[in-house]
C-alpha positions as CSV (number, residue, x, y, z in Angstrom):
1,X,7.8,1.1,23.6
2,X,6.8,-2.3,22.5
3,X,10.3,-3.5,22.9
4,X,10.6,-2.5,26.2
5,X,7.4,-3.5,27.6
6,X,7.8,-7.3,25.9
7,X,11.7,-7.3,27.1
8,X,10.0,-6.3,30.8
9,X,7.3,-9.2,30.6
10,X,9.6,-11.9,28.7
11,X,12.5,-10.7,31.8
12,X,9.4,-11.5,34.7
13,X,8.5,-14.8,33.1
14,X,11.8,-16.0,32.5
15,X,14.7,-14.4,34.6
16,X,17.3,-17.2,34.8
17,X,17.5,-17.2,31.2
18,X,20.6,-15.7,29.8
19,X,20.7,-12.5,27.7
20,X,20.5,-14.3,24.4
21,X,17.6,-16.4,24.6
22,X,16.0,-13.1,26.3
23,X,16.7,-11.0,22.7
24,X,15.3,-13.8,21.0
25,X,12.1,-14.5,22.2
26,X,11.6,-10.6,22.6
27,X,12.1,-10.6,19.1
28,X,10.1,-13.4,17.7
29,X,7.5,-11.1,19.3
30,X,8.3,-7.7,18.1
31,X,9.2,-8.6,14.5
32,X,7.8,-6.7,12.1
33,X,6.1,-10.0,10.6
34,X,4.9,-11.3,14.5
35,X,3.7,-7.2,15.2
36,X,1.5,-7.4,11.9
37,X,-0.2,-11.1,12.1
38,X,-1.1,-9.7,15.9
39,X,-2.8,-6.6,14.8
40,X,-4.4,-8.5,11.8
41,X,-6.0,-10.5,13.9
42,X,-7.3,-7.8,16.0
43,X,-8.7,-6.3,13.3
44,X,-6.4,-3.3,13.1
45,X,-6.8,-3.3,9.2
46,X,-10.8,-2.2,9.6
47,X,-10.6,0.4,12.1
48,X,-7.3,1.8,10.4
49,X,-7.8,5.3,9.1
50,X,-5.5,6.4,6.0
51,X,-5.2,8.6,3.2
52,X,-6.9,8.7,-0.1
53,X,-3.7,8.0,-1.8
54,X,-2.8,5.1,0.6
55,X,-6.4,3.8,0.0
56,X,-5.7,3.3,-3.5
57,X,-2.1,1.7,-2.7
58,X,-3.7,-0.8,-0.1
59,X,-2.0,0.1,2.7
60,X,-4.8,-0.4,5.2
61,X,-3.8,-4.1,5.0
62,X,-0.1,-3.5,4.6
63,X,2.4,-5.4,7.1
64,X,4.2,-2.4,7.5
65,X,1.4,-0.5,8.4
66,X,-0.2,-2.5,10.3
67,X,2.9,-3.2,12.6
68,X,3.0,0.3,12.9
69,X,-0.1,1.3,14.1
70,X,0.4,-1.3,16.9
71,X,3.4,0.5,18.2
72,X,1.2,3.5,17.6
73,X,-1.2,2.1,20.2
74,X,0.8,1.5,22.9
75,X,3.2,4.4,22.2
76,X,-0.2,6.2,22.8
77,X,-1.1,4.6,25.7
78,X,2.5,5.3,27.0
79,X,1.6,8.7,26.3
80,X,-1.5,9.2,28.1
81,X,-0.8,7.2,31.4
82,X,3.4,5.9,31.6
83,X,4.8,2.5,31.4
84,X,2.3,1.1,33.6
85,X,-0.7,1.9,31.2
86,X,1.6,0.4,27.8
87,X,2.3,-2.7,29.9
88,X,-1.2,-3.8,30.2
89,X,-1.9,-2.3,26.8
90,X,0.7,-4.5,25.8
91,X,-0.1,-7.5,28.2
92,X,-4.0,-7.3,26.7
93,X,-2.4,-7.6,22.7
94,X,0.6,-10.3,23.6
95,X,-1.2,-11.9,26.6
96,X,-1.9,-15.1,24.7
97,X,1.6,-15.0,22.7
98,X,3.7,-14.5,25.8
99,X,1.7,-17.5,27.7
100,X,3.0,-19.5,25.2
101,X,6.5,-18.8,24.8
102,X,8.6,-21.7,25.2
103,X,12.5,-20.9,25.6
104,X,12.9,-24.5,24.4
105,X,10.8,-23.9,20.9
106,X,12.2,-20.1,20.6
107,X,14.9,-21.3,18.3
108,X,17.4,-19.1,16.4
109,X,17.6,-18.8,12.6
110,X,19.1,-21.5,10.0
111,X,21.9,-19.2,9.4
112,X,22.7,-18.6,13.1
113,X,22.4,-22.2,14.4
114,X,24.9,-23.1,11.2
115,X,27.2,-20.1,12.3
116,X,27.3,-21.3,15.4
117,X,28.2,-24.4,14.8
118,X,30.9,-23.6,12.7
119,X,32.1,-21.6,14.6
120,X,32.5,-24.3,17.6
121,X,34.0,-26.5,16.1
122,X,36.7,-23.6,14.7
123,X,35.6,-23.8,11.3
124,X,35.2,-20.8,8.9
125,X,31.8,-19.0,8.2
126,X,30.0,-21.1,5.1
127,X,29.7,-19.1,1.8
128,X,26.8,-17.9,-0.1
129,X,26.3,-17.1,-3.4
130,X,23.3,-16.2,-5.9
131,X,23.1,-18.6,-8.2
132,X,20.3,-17.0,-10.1
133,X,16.9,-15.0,-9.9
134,X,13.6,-15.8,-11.7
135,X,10.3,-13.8,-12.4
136,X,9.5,-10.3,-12.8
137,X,11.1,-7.5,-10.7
138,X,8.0,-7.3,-8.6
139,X,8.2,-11.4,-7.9
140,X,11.5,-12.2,-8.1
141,X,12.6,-16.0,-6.8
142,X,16.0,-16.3,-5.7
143,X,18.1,-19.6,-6.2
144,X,21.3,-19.2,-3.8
145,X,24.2,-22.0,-2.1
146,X,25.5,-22.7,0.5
147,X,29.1,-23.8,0.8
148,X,31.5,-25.2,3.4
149,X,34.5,-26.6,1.6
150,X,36.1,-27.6,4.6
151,X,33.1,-30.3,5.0
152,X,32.6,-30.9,1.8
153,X,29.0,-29.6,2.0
154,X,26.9,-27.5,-1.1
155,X,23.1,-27.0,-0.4
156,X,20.9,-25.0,-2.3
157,X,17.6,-22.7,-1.2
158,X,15.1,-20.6,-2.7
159,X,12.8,-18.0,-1.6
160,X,11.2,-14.7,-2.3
161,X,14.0,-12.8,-1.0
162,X,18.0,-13.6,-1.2
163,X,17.8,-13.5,2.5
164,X,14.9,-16.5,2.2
165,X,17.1,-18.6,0.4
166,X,20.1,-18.5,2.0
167,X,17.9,-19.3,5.1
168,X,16.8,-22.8,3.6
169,X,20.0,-23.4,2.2
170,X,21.6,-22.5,5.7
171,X,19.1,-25.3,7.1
172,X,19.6,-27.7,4.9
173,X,23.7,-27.5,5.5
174,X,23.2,-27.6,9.1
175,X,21.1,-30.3,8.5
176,X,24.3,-32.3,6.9
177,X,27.3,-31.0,9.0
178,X,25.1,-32.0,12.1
179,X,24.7,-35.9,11.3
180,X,26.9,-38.0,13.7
């Protein structure tokens, strides 16, 4: 429900954009990440009720739970009075965040704007590859590369997750293949 009512206000705003810049502003919006900050700083996490068991596990100030009982709100409000009563449910909690949205800032991932790039100038997909994991299995910290042979390009990134790193080692080749 929160997907369509954002895709409804983000379509009102902006309606001569083209499909893709619509998807992704909707979702820098609906992410589970954007979706959780929001209801954090409504103060979902004090007024969320849980289980004993979840208590003790923390999940009153869980992203994932907290993203959830979001969509839990305007599901509800969808419930009680239609799509009119979740759009201004929905206009109330993204008011601010939609205002702001610039299709111009909204910019897409390191690994998509490299893709892309690639890809117009007919040149294969880059590589990655782990090149090694640190920590314990509870804070792991990946190390992965990036390759394009056919530019002669390696770049390395590391993050939390494997997806993390190849993201900054996506931005930092794009960064390279880019330069005039």
């Amino acid at each position: 429900m929160v997907n369509c009512a954002i895709a409804a206000a983000i379509y009102r705003k902006f309606p001569e954009l083209p499909e893709g810049d619509l998807s992704r502003m909707r979702a820098s919006l609906v992410s589970d990440p954007s979706l959780a900050a929001l209801a954090a700083t409504r103060g979902f996490a004090d007024v969320l009720r849980t289980g004993a068991g979840e208590r003790k596990a923390g999940a009153r100030g869980r992203a994932s739970a907290l993203a959830a009982a979001l969509e839990a709100v305007v599901g509800a409000a969808y419930l009680d009075g239609g799509f009119d009563a979740a759009e201004r449910v929905v206009s109330a909690l993204f008011g601010e965040a939609l205002e702001k949205l610039d299709p111009v800032a909204t910019t897409k991932d390191p690994k998509t704007l490299l893709q892309e790039y690639l890809h117009s100038r007919r040149l294969p997909l880059p590589r990655y590859s782990v090149i090694g994991t640190r920590g314990k299995a509870h804070e792991l910290s990946f190390h992965v590369a990036c390759e394009i042979p056919e530019l002669g390009i390696r770049c390395e990134g590391e993050g939390t997750s494997r997806r993390n790193a190849e993201q900054q080692a996506a931005r930092a080749a794009y960064a390279l293949a880019s330069l005039p």
